[in-house]
MDTraj code that builds the backbone (N, CA, C; nanometers):
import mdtraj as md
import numpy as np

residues = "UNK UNK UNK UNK UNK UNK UNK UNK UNK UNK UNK UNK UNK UNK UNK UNK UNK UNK UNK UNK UNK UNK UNK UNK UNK UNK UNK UNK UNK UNK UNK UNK UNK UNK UNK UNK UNK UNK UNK UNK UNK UNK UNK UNK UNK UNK UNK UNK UNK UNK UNK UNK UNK UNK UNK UNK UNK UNK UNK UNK UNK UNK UNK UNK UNK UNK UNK UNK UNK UNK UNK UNK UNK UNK UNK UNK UNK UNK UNK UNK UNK UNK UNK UNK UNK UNK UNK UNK UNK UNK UNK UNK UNK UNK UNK UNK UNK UNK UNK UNK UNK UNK UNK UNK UNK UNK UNK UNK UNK UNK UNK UNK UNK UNK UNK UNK UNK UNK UNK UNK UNK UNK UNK UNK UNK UNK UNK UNK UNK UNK UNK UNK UNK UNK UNK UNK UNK UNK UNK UNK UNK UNK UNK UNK UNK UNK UNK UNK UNK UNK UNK UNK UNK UNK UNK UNK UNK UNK UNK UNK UNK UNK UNK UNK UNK UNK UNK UNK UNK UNK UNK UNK UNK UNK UNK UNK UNK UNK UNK UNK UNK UNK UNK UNK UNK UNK UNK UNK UNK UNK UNK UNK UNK UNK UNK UNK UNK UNK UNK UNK UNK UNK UNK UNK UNK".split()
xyz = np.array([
    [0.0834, -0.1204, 0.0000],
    [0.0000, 0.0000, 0.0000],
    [0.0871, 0.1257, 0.0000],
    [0.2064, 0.1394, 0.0589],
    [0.2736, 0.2428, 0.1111],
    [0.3816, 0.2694, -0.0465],
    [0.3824, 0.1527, -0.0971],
    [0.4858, 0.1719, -0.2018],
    [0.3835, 0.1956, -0.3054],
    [0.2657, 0.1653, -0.3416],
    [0.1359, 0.2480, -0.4329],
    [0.1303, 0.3663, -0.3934],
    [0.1239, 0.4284, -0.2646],
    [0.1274, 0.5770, -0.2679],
    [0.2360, 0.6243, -0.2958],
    [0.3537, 0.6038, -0.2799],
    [0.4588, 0.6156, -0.2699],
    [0.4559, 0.6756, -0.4274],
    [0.4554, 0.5728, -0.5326],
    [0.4630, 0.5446, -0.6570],
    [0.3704, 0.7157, -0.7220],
    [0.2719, 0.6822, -0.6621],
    [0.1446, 0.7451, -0.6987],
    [0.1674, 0.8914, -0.6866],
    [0.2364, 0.9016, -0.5168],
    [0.3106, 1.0826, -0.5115],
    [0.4305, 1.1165, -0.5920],
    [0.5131, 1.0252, -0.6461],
    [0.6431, 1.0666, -0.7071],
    [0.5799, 1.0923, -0.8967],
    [0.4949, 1.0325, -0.9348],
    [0.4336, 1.0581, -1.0279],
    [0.3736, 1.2211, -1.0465],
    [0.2507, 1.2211, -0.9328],
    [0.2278, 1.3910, -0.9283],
    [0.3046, 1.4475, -0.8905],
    [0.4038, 1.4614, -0.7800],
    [0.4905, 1.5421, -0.8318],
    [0.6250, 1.6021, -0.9694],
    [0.6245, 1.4319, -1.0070],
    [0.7242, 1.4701, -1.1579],
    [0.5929, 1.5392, -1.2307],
    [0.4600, 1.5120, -1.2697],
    [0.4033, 1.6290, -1.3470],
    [0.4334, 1.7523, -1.2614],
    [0.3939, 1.7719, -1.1889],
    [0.3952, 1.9570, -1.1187],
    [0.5306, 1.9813, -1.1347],
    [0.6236, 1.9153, -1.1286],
    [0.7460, 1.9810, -1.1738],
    [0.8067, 2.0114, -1.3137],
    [0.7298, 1.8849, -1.4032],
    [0.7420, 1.9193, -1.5624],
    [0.6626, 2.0690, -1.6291],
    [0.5212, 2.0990, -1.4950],
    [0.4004, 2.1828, -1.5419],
    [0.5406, 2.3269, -1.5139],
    [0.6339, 2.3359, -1.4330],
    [0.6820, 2.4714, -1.4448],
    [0.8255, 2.4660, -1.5258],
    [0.8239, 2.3140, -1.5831],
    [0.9540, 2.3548, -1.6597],
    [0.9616, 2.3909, -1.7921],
    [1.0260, 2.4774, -1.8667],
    [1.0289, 2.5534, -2.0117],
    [1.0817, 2.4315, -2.1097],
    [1.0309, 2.4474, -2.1928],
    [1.0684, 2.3460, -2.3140],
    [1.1225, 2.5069, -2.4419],
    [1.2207, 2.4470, -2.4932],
    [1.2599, 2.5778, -2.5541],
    [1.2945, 2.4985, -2.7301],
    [1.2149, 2.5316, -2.8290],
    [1.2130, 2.5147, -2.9675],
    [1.2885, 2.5582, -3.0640],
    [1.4090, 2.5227, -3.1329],
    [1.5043, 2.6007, -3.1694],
    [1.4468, 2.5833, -3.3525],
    [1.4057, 2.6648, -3.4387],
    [1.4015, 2.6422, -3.6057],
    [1.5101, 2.7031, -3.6628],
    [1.6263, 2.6163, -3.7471],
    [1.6603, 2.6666, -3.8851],
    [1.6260, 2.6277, -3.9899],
    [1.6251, 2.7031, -4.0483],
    [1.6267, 2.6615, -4.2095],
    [1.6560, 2.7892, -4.2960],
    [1.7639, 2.7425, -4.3919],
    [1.8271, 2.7725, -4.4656],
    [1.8225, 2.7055, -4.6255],
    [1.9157, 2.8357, -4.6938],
    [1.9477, 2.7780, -4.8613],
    [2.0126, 2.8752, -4.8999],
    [2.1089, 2.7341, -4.9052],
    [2.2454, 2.8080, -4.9870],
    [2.2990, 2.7375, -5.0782],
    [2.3873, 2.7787, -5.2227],
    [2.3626, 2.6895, -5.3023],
    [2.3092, 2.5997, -5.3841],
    [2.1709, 2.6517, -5.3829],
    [2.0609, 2.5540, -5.4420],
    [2.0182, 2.4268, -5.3453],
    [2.1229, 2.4668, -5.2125],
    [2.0308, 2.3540, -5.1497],
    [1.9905, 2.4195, -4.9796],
    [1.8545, 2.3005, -5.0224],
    [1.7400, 2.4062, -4.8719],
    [1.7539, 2.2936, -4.7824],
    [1.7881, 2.3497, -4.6580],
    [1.8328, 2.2860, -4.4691],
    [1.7485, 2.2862, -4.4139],
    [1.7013, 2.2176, -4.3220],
    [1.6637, 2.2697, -4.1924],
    [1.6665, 2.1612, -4.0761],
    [1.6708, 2.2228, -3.9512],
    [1.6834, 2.1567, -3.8579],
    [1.5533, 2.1944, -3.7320],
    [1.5490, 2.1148, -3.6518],
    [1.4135, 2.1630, -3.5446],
    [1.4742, 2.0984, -3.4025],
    [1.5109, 2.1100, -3.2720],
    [1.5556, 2.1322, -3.1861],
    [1.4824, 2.1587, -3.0497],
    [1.4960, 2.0256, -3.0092],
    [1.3616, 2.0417, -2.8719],
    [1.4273, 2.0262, -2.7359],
    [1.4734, 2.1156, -2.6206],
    [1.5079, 2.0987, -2.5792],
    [1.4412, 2.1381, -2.3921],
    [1.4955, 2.0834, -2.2784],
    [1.4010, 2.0266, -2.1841],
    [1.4967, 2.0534, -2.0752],
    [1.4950, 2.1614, -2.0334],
    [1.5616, 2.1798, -1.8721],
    [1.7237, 2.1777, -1.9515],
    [1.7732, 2.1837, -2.0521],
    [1.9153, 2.2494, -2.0683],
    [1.9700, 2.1270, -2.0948],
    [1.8926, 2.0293, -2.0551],
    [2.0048, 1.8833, -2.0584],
    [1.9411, 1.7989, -2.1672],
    [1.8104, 1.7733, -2.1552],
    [1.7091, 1.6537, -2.2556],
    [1.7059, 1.7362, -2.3939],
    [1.7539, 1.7065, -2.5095],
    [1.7741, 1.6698, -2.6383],
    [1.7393, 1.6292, -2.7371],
    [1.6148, 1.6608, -2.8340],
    [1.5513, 1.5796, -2.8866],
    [1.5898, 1.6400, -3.0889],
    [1.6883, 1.6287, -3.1622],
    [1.6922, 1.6804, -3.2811],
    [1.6510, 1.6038, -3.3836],
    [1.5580, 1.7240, -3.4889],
    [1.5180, 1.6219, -3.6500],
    [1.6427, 1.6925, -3.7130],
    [1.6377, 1.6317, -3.8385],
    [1.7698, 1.7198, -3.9047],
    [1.6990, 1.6772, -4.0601],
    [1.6288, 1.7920, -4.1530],
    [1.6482, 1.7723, -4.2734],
    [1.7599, 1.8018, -4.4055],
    [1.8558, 1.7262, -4.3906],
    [1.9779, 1.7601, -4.5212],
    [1.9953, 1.8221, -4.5908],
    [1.8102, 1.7509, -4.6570],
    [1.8333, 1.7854, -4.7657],
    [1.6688, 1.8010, -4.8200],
    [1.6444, 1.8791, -4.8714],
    [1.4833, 1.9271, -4.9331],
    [1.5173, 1.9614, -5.0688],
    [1.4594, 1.8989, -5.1654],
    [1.4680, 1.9149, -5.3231],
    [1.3265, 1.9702, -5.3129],
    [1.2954, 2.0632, -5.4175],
    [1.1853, 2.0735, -5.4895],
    [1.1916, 1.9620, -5.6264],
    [1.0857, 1.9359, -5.6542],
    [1.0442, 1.8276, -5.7664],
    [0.9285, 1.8623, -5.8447],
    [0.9909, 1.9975, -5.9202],
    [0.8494, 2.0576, -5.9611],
    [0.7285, 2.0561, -5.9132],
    [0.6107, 1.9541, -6.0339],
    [0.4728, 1.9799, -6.0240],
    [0.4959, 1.8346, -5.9458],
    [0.5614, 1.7668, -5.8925],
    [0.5940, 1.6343, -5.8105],
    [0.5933, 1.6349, -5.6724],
    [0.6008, 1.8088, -5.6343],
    [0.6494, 1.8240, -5.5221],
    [0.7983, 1.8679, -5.4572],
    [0.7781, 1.8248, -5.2902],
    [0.9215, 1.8598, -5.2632],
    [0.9797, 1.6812, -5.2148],
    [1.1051, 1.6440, -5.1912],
    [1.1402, 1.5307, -5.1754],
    [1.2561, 1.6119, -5.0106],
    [1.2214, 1.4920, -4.8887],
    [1.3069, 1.5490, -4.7963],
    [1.3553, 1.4680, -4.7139],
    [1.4857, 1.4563, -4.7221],
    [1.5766, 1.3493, -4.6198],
    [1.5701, 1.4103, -4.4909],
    [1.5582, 1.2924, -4.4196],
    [1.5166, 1.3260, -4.2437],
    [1.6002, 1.2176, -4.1714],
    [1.6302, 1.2678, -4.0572],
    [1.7080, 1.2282, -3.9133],
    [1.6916, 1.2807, -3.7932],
    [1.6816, 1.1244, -3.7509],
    [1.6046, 1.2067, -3.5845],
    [1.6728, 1.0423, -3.5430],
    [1.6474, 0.9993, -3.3941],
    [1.6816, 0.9588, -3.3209],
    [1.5288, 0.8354, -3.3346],
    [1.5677, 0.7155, -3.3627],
    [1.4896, 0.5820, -3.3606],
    [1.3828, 0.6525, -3.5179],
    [1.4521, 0.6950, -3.6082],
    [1.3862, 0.6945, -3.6891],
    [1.4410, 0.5863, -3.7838],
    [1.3831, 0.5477, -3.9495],
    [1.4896, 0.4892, -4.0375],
    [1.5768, 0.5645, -4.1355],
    [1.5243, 0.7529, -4.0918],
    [1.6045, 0.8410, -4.1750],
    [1.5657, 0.8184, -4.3423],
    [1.4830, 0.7340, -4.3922],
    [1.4589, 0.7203, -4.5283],
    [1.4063, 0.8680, -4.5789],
    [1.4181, 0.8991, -4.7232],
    [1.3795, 0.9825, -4.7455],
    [1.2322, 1.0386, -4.7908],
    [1.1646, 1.1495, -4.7671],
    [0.9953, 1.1390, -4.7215],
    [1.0066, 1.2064, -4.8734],
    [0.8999, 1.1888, -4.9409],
    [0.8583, 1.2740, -5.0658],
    [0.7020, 1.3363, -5.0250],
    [0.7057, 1.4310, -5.0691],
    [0.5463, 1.4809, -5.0701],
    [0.5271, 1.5334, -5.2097],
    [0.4095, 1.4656, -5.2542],
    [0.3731, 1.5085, -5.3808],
    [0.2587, 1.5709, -5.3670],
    [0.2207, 1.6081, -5.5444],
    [0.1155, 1.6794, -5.5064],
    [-0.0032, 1.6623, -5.4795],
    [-0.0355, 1.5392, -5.4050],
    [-0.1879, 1.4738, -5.3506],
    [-0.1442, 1.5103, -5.2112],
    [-0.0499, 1.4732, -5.1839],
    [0.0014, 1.5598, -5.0252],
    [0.0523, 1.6696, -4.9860],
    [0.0750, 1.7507, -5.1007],
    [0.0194, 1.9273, -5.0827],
    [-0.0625, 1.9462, -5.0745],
    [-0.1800, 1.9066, -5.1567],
    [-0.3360, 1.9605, -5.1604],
    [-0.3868, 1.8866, -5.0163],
    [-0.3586, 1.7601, -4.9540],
    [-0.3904, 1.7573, -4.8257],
    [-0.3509, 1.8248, -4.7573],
    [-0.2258, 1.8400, -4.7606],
    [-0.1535, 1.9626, -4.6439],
    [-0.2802, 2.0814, -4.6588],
    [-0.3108, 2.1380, -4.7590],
    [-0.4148, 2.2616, -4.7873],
    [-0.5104, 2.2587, -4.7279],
    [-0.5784, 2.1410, -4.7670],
    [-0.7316, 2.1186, -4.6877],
    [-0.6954, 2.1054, -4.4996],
    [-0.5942, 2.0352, -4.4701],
    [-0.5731, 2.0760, -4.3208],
    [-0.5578, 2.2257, -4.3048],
    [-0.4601, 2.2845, -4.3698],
    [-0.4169, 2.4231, -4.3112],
    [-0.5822, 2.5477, -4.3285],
    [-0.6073, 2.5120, -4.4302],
    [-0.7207, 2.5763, -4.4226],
    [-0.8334, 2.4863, -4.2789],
    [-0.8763, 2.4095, -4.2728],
    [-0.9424, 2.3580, -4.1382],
    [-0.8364, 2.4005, -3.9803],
    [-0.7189, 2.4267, -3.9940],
    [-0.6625, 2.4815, -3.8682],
    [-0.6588, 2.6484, -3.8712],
    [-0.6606, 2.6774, -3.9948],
    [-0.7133, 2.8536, -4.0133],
    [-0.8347, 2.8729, -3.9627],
    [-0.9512, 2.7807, -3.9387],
    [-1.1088, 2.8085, -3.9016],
    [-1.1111, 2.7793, -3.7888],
    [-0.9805, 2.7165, -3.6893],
    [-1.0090, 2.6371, -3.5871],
    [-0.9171, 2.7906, -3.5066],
    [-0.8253, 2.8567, -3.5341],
    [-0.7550, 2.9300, -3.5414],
    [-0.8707, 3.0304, -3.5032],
    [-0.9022, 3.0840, -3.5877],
    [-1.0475, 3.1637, -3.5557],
    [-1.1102, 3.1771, -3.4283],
    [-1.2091, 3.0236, -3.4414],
    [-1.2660, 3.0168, -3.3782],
    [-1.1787, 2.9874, -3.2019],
    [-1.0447, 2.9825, -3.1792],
    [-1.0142, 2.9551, -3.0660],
    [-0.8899, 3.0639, -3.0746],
    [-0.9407, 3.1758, -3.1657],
    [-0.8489, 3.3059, -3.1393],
    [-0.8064, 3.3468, -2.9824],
    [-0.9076, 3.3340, -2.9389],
    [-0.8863, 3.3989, -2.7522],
    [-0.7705, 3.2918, -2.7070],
    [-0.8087, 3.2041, -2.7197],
    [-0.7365, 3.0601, -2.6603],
    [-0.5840, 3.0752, -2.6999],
    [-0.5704, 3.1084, -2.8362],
    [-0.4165, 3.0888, -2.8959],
    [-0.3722, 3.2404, -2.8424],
    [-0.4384, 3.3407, -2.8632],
    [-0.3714, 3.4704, -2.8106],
    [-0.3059, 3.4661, -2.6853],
    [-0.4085, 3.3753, -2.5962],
    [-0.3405, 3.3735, -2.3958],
    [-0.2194, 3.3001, -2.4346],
    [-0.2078, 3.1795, -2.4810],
    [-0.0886, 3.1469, -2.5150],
    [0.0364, 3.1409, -2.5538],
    [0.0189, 3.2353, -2.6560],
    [0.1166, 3.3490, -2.7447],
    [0.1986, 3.4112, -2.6645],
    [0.0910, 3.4620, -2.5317],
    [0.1164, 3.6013, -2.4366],
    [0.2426, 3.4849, -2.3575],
    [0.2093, 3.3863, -2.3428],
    [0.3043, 3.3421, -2.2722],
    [0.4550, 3.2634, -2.3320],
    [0.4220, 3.2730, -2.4498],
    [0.5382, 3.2471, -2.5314],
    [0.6553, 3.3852, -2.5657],
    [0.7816, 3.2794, -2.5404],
    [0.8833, 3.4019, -2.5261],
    [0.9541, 3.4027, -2.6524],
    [1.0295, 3.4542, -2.7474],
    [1.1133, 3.4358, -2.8378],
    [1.2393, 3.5302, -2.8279],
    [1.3264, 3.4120, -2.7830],
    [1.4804, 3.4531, -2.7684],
    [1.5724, 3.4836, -2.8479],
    [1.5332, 3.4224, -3.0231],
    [1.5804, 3.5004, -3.1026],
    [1.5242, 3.4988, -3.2242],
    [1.5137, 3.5833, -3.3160],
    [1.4855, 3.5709, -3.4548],
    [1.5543, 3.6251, -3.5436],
    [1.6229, 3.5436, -3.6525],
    [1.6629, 3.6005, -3.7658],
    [1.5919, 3.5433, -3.8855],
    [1.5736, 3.6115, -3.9830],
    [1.5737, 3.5897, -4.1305],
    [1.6245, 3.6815, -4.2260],
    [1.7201, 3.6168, -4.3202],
    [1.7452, 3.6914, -4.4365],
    [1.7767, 3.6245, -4.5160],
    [1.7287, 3.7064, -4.6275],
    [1.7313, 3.7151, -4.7540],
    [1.7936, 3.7338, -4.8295],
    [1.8260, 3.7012, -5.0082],
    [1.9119, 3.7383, -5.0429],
    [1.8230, 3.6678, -5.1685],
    [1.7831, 3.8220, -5.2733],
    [1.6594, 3.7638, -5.4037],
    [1.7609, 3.8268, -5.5157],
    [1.7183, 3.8115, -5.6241],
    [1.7550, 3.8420, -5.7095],
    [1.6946, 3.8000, -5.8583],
    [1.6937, 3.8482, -5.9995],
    [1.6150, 3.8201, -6.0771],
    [1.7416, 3.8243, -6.2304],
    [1.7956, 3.8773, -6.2014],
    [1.9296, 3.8946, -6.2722],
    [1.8627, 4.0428, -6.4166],
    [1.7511, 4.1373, -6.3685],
    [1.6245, 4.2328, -6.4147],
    [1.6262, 4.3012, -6.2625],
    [1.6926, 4.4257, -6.2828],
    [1.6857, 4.5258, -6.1923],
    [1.5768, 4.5437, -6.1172],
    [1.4871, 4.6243, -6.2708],
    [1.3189, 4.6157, -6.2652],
    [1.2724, 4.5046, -6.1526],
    [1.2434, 4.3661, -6.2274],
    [1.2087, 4.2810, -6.1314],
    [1.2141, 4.2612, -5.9949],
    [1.3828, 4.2592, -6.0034],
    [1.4391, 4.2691, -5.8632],
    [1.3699, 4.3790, -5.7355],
    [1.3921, 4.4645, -5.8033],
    [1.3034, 4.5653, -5.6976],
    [1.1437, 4.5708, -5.6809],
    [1.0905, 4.5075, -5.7418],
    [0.9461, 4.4702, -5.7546],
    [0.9696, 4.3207, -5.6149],
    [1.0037, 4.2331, -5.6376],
    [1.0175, 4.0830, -5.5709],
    [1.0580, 4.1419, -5.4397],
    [1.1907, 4.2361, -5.3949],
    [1.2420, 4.2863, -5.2764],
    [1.0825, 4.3533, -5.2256],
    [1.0360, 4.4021, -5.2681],
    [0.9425, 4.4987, -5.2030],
    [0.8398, 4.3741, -5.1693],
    [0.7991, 4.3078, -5.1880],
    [0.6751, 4.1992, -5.1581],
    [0.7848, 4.0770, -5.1331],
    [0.8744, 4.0928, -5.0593],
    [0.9633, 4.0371, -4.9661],
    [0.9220, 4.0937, -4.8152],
    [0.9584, 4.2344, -4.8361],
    [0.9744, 4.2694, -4.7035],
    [0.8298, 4.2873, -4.6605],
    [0.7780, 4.2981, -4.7691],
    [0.5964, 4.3054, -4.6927],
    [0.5220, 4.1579, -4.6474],
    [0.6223, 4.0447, -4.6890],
    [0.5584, 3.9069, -4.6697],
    [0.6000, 3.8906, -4.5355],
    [0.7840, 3.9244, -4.5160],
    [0.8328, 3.9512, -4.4143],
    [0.7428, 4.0464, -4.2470],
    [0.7169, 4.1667, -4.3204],
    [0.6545, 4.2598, -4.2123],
    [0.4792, 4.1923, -4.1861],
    [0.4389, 4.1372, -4.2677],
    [0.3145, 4.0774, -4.2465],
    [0.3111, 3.9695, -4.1293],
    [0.4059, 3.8568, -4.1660],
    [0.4106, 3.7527, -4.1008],
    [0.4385, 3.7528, -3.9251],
    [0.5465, 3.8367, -3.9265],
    [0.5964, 3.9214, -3.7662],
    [0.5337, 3.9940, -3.7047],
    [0.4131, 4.0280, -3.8273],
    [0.3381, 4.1433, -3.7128],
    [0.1989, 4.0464, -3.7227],
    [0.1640, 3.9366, -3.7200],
    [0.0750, 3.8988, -3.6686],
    [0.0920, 3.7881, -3.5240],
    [0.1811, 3.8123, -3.5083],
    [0.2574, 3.7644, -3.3476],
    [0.3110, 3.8575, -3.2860],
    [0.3804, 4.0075, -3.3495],
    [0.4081, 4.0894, -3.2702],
    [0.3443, 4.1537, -3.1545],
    [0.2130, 4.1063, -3.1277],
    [0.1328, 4.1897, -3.0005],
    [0.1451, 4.1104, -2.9132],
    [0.1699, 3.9662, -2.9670],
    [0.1529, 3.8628, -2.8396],
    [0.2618, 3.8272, -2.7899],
    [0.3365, 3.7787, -2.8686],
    [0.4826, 3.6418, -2.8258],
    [0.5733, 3.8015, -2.7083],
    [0.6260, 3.7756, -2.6427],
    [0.6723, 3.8961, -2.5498],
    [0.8307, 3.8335, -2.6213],
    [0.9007, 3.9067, -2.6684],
    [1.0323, 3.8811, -2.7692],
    [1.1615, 3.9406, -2.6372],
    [1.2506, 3.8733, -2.6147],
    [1.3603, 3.9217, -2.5545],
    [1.4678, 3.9957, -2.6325],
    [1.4378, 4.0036, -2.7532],
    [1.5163, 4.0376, -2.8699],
    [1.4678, 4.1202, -2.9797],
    [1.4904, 4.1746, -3.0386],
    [1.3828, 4.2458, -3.1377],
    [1.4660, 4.1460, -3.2574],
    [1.3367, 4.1640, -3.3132],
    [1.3446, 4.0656, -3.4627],
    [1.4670, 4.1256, -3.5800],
    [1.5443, 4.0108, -3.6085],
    [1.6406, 4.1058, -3.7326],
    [1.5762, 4.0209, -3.8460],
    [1.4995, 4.0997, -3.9489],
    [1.5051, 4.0359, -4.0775],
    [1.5760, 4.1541, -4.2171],
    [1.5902, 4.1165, -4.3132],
    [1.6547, 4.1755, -4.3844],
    [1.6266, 4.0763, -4.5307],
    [1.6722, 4.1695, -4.6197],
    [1.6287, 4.1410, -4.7317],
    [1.6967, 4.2439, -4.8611],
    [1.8255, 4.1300, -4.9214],
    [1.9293, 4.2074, -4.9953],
    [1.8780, 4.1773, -5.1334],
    [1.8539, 4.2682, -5.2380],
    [1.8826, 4.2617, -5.3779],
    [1.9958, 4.2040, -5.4665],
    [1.9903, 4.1596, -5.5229],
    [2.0837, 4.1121, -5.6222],
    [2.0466, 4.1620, -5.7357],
    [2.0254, 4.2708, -5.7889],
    [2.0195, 4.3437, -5.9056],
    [2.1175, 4.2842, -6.0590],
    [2.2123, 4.2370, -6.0173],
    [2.2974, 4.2343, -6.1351],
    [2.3135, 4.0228, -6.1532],
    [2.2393, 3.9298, -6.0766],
    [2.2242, 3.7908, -6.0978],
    [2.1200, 3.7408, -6.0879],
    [2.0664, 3.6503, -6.1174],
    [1.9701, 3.5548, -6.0554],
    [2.0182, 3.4655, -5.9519],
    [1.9738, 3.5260, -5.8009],
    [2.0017, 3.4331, -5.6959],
    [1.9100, 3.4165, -5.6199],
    [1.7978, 3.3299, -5.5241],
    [1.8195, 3.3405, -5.4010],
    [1.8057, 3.2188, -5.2887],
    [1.8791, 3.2762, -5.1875],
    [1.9246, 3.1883, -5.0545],
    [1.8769, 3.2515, -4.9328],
    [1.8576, 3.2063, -4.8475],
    [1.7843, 3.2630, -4.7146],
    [1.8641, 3.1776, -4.5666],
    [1.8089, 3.2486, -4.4508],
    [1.8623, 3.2019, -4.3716],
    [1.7213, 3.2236, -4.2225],
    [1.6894, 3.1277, -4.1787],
    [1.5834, 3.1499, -4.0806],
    [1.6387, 3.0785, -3.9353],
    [1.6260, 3.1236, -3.8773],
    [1.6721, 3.0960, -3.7516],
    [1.5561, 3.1523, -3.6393],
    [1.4863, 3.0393, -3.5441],
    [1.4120, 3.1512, -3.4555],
    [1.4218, 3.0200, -3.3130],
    [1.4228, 3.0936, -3.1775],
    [1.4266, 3.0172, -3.0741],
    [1.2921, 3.0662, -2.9787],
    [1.2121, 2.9505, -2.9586],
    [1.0884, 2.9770, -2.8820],
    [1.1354, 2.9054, -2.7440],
    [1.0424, 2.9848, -2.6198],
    [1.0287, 2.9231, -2.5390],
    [0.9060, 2.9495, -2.4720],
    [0.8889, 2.8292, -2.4203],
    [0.7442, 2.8848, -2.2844],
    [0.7354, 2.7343, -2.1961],
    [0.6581, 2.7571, -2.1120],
    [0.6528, 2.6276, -2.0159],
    [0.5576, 2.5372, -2.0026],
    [0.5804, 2.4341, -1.9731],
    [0.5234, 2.3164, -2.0202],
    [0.3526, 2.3275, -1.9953],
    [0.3174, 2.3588, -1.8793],
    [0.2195, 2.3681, -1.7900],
    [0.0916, 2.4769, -1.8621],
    [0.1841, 2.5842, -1.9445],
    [0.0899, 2.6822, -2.0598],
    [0.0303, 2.5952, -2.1176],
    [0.1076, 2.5273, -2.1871],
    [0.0951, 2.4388, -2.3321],
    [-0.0447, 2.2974, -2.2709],
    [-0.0064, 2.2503, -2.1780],
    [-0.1136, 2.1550, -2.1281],
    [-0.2539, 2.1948, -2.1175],
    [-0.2419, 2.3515, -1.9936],
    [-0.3150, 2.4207, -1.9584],
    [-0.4277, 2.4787, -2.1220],
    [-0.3788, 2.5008, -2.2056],
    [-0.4300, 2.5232, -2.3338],
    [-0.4625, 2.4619, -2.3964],
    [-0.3848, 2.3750, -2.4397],
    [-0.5128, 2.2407, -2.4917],
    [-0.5713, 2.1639, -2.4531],
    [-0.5992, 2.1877, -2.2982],
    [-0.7281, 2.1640, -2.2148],
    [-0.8564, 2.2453, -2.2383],
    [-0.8242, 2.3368, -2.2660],
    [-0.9478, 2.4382, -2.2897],
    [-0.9574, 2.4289, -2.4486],
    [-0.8454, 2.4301, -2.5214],
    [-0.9567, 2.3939, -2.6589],
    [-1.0419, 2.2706, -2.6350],
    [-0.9554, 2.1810, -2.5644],
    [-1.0422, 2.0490, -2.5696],
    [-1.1783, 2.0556, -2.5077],
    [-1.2414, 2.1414, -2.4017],
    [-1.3649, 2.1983, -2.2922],
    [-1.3875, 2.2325, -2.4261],
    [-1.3526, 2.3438, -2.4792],
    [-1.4217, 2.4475, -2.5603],
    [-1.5073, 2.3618, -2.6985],
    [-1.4319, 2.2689, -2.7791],
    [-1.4778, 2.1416, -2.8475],
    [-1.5764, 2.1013, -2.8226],
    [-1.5501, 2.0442, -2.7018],
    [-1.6739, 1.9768, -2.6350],
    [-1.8044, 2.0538, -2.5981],
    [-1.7785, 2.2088, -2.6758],
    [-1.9342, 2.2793, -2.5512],
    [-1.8939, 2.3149, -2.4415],
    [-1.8348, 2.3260, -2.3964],
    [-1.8060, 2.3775, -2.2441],
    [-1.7250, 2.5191, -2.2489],
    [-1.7564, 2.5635, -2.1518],
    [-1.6886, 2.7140, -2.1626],
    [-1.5273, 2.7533, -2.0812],
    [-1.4485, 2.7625, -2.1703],
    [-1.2798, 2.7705, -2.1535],
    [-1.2664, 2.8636, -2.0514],
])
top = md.Topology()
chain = top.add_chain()
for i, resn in enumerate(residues, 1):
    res = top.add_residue(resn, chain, resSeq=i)
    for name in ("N", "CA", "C"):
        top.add_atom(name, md.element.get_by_symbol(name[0]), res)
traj = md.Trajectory(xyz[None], top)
């Protein structure tokens, strides 16, 4: 009996101690050279470790994109998504845009508690057409200023955002570089998709 409670208190307390610890999300992705990176980075009290690593991402035209992956107990084979699994990707992203909506309040409290320790992106376009070039730069930095400012009221940033966005007037190039580090604590994240889940159900969050 004593070693069931026993069992039973060391359990609630490892949750209440996971509920105040920060999980911190590290994104790159990059392209350089014609070839596009990225990596994703989960990490748990400074010590626990969890990395994907994509190599390598081809585009494959009207085929899609093709993307080598590595992570830890995976088989690392390489994933293709074509285009029956873009247009699914679509029909989800549009059904999480309505869900988005409708649980605007919900994701905003959340946001509020999400920190971002750093952000970079840049750019580097080019059209090897002056003209062009400065047409593409300008609906760069507005895709850029769009995207940041629909999190800028919420995420509380320890850093102010560097993005940037260079012309190449005289080639056809471009390569980018994204880098961003999230954090917030575990106990938000639970605490929140508890209440979408109430809210689902009819019940009031």
């Amino acid at each position: 009996m004593l070693i069931a409670l026993y069992t039973l208190l060391s359990i609630v307390l490892t949750i209440i101690m996971l509920c105040f610890c920060s999980l911190k999300i590290e994104v790159v992705i990059k392209r350089k050279q014609q070839l596009n990176q990225a990596k994703v980075i989960f990490s748990l009290l400074g010590l626990i470790r969890y990395k994907i690593l994509f190599p390598k991402i081809e585009l494959q035209g009207t085929e899609g994109l093709k993307a080598e992956t590595k992570a830890p107990g995976t088989s690392n084979k390489p994933v293709t998504i074509d285009l029956k699994t873009l247009q699914h990707f679509q029909k989800i992203s549009q059904q999480l845009l309505e869900e988005v909506v409708r649980l605007q309040e919900i994701i905003r409290w959340f946001l509020s508690k999400v920190t971002c320790e750093k952000l970079t992106w840049k750019t580097a376009i080019g059209t090897g057409s002056a003209e062009d070039t400065g047409v593409i730069t300008g609906l760069a930095w507005g895709i850029k200023n769009m995207m940041i400012g629909m999190f800028a009221h919420y995420i509380r940033w320890q850093h102010k955002p560097f993005i940037t966005v260079n012309p190449s007037f005289n080639k056809s190039e471009l390569s980018y570089s994204f880098h961003s580090i999230l954090r917030f604590k575990i106990g938000y994240a639970i605490w929140g998709l508890n209440r979408i889940r109430i809210q689902q159900k009819g019940g009031v969050s």
